[in-house]
N, C-alpha and C positions, 0 to 999 in steps of 0.2 A: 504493500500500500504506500500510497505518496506519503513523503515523513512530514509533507505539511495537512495532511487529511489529520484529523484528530474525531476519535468521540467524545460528542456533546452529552453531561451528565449533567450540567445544566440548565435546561432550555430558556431561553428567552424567545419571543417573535418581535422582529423589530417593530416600535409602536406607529413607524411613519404609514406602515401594510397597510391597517385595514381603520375602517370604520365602523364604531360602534353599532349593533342594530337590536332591539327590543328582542330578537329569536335568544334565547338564551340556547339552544340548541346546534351543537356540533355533528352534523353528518359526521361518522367516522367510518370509511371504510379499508378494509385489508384486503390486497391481492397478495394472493398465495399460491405458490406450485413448489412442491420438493424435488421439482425437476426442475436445473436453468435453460438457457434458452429459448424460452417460449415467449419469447418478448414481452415479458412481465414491466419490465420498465420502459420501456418505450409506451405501452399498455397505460399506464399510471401518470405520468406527465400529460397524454395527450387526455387521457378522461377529466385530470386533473384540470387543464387548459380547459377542454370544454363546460366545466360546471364555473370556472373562474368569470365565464361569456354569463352564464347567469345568475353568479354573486351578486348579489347585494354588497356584500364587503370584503370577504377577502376568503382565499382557499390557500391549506396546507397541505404539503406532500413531505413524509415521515420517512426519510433513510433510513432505512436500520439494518441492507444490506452495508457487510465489510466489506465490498468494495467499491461501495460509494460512486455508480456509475451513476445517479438520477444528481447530487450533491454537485459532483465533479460536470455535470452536464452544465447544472445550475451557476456555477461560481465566474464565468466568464459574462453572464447577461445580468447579473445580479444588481446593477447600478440602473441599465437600461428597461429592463421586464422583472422588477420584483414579484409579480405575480404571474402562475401561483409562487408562493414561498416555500423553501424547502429548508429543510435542518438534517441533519448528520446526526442520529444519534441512537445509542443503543437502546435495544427495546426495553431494559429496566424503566428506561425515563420517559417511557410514553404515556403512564398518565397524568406525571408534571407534565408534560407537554400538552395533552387534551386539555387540562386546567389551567395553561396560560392560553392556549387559542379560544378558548370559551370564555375567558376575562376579554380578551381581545376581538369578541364579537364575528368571529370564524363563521363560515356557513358551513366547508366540507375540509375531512381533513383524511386525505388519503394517504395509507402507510404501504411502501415498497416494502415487502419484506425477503429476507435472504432465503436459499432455496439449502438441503441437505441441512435442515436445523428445527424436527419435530417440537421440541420442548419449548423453542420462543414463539413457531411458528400458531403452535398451538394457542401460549399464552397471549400474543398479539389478535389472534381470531376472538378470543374468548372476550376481547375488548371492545369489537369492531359491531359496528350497528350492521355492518352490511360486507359478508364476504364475494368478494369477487377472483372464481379461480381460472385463467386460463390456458390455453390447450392448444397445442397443434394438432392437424390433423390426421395423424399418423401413428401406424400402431406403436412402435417405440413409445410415442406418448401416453397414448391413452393407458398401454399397460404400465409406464409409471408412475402415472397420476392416483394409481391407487390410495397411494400414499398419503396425498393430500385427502382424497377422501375420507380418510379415519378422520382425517384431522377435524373435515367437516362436519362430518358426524359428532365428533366429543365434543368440539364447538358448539352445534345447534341452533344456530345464526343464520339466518334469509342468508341465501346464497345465489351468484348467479356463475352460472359457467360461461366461457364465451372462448368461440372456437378464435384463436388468432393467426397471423399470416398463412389463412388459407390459400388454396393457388386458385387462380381468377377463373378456369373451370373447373369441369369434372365432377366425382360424385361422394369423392372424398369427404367433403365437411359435413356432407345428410349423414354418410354413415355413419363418420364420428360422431356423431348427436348422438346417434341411436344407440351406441358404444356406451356412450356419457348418460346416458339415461338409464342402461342397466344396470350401473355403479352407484344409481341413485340421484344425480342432477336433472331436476324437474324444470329447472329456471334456467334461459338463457339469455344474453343478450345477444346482438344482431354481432353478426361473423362478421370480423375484419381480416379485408385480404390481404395477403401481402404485395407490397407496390416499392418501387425504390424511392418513392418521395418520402415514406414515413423514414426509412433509413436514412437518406441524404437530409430531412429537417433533424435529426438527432445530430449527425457530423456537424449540422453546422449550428448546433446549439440554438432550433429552434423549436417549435411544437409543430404539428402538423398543422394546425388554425392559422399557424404564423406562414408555415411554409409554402402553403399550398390551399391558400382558405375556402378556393372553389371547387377544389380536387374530388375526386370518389372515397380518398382516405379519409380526407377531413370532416365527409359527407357521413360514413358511416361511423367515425367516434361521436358524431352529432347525436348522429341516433340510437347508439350504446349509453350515451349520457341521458337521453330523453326517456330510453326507461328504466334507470337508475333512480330519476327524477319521478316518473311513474310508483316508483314502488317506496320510495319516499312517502308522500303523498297519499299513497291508500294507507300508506301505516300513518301516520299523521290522523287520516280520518279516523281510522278505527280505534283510534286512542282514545280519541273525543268521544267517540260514541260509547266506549266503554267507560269513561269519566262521566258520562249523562246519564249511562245506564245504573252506574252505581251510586251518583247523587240522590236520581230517584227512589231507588232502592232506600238509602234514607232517609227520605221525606215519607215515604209512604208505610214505615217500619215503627 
């Protein structure tokens, strides 16, 4: 690792980010695969970018891989595109960090986490309002995504799967559904293909929103994000209604 990369046990969020809003509530969501290369970080910046498009105040994205490829992405535009905002820091200090971006009036706070690492990966899920696991679509994958699977299971966490750098035909990503649904993943978001823009806006340290704002890549992290925001939303409702249902309950007791 770079000897100028350090972990943050710390957290701070710088206070220029964001602005306060009446939501006291932090989306927090965890992408997770005990398998690397599935484009988990590339994944996480660009969803992260896209819910930043409809923040109200401000979004976080949680390093807490060791090698800090989403930080290191982040540290060259960090003057020019502060958001979203990222931190470097190991997953002990993620819920001081949930607790200052929640003082700091955060909408979403999405955590990158490290892959071959059951026990944080676990305790990171066990935090997260919303797992998001993805997946190539190939069998090497899907037979080591097992893995995560437990994880999601001991977690118990709304989950969405979402096939990534699919290839732009063929019939490969139906079957990996199919695959992914015998494992147990009920919920998916929309399949992103793979395209060399989302690779070349990474090289050049930027999102895909930035890089390519009218592209088909940019177009589907749109719509991975809108039902991220969907299921936000019905859980939102049903909270309410189960707050009404149980008021009345006593009034009427």
């Amino acid at each position: 690792m770079d000897n100028h990369v350090h972990w943050i046990t710390d957290t701070l969020v710088h206070p220029y980010v964001f602005i306060k809003e009446t939501d006291p509530n932090v989306r927090t969501i965890a992408v997770i695969s005990q398998k690397g290369g599935v484009g988990k970080t590339t994944l996480t910046i660009n969803l992260a970018a896209a819910a930043q498009l409809r923040s109200k105040s401000g979004v976080v994205i949680a390093d807490t891989d060791p090698q800090a490829s989403t930080y290191l992405w982040y540290q060259p535009r960090i003057e020019t595109h502060p958001l979203p905002y990222v931190v470097f820091l190991h997953p002990a200090a993620l819920p001081d960090l949930m607790e200052k971006a929640r003082g700091q009036g955060a909408d979403y706070l999405f955590i990158d986490t490290p892959p071959n690492s059951s026990e944080q990966t676990l305790a990171t899920a066990e935090l997260a309002d919303l797992i998001i696991v993805p997946c190539e679509p190939s069998y090497v994958d899907i037979r080591a995504i097992q893995r995560t699977a437990k994880i999601v299971t001991m977690a118990n966490k709304p989950t969405f799967a979402v096939l990534n750098k699919c290839p732009a035909r063929g019939s490969e990503a139906m079957e990996a559904r199919e695959a992914l649904s015998l494992l147990g993943f009920s919920h998916f978001l929309p399949d992103i293909v793979s395209r060399a823009a989302a690779r070349r806006a990474y090289a050049f340290n930027k999102t895909i929103l930035e890089f390519e704002p009218k592209g088909q890549s940019a177009q589907e992290i749109k719509h991975a994000f809108k039902a991220i925001e969907k299921h936000f939303k019905a859980a939102d409702t049903a909270q309410t209604h189960s707050r009404t249902a149980l008021w009345q309950e006593t009034q009427t007791a």
